[in-house]
C-alpha positions in Angstrom: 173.5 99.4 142.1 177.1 98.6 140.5 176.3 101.3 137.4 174.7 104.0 140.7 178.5 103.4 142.3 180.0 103.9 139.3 178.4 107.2 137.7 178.4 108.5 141.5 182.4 108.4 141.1 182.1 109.7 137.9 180.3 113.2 139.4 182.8 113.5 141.8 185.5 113.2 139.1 184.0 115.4 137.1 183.3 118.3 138.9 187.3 118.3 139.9 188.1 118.4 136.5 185.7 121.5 135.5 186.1 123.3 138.3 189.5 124.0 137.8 191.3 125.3 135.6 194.2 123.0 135.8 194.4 120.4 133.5 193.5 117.6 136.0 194.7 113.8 136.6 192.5 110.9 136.9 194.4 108.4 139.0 194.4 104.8 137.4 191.8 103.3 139.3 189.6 106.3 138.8 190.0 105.9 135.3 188.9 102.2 135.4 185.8 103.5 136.6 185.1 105.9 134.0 185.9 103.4 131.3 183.6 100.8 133.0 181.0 103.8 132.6 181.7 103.9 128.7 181.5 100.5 128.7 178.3 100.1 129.7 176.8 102.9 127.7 178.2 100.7 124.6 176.4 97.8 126.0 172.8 99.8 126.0 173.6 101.2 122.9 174.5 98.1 121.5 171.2 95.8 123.5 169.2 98.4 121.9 170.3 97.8 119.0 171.4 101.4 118.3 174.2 102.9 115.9 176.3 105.7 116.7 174.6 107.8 114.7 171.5 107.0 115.6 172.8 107.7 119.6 174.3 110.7 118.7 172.2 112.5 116.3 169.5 111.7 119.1 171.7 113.1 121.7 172.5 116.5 120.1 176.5 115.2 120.3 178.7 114.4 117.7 179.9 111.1 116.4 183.5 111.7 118.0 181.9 112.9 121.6 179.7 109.8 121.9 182.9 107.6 120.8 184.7 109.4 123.7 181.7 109.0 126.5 182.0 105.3 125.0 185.4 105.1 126.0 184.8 106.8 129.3 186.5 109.9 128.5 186.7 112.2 131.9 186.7 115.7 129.7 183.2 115.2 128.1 180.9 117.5 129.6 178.3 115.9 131.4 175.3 117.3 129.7 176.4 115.0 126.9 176.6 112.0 128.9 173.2 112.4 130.5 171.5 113.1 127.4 173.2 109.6 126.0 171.3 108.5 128.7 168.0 110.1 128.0 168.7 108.9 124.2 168.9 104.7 125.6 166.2 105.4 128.2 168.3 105.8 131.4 168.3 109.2 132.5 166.7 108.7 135.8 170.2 107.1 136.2 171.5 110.5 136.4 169.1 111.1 139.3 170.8 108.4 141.5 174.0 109.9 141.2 175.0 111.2 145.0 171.6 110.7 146.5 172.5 107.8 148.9 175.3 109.7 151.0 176.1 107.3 153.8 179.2 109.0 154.3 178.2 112.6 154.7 174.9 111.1 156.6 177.3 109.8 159.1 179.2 113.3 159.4 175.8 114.9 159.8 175.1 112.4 162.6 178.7 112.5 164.4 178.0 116.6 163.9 174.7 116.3 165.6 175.6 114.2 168.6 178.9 116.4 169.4 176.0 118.9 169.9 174.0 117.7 172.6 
C-alpha cells in the first residue's frame, strides 16, 4: 500500500512538471518521495537479481535514465518508469496509481448532498 501512496504522489508530481513549461520545483518532502520510489525500484531490480543493463536494455531506456528513475529523478518521463516496471514484473503497479480517490470521492459526495 506504502509503494501505491508513494507512485500515486509521484503522478501528481509529474504531471505538474510536464504540463508546464516552467522549469518546476519539487518541494523537499516531495522529493523524499520520489527518491523512496527509486529506491525501491533498485530493491526489485536488485531481489531479482537484475543488472542495469539487463533492466534497461529490457526497458527500451538507457543506462543513464534507469540510473536517474533509480535515484527518483522527477524529469524522467513516465513511460520509462512504467516500463521499468513492466521489465521487474510490476506494471499493474502503475494501474493503482489514483484509483482509490477518497478525497475527491468525498468532494463528489459533499457535491451531491448540497444538491438535494
Amino acid at each position: 500500500m506504502y509503494i501505491i501512496n508513494i507512485l500515486l504522489i509521484f503522478v501528481v508530481i509529474s504531471q505538474h512538471l510536464y504540463m508546464n513549461s516552467k522549469k518546476q520545483l519539487l518541494f523537499p518532502k516531495h522529493k523524499l518521495v520520489l527518491e523512496q520510489v527509486g529506491e525501491n525500484i533498485k530493491l526489485a531490480r536488485k531481489r531479482r537479481k537484475l543488472t542495469t543493463i539487463q533492466v534497461s536494455e529490457r526497458a527500451g531506456i538507457d543506462r543513464t535514465t534507469l540510473y536517474q528513475i533509480e535515484r527518483g529523478n522527477g524529469s524522467v518521463s513516465m513511460a520509462a518508469y512504467f516500463n521499468t516496471l513492466r521489465v521487474l514484473g510490476l506494471q499493474d503497479d502503475f494501474l493503482k496509481l489514483a484509483a482509490d480517490d477518497s478525497f475527491g470521492r468525498k468532494l463528489q459526495d459533499l457535491e451531491l448532498i448540497g444538491k438535494k
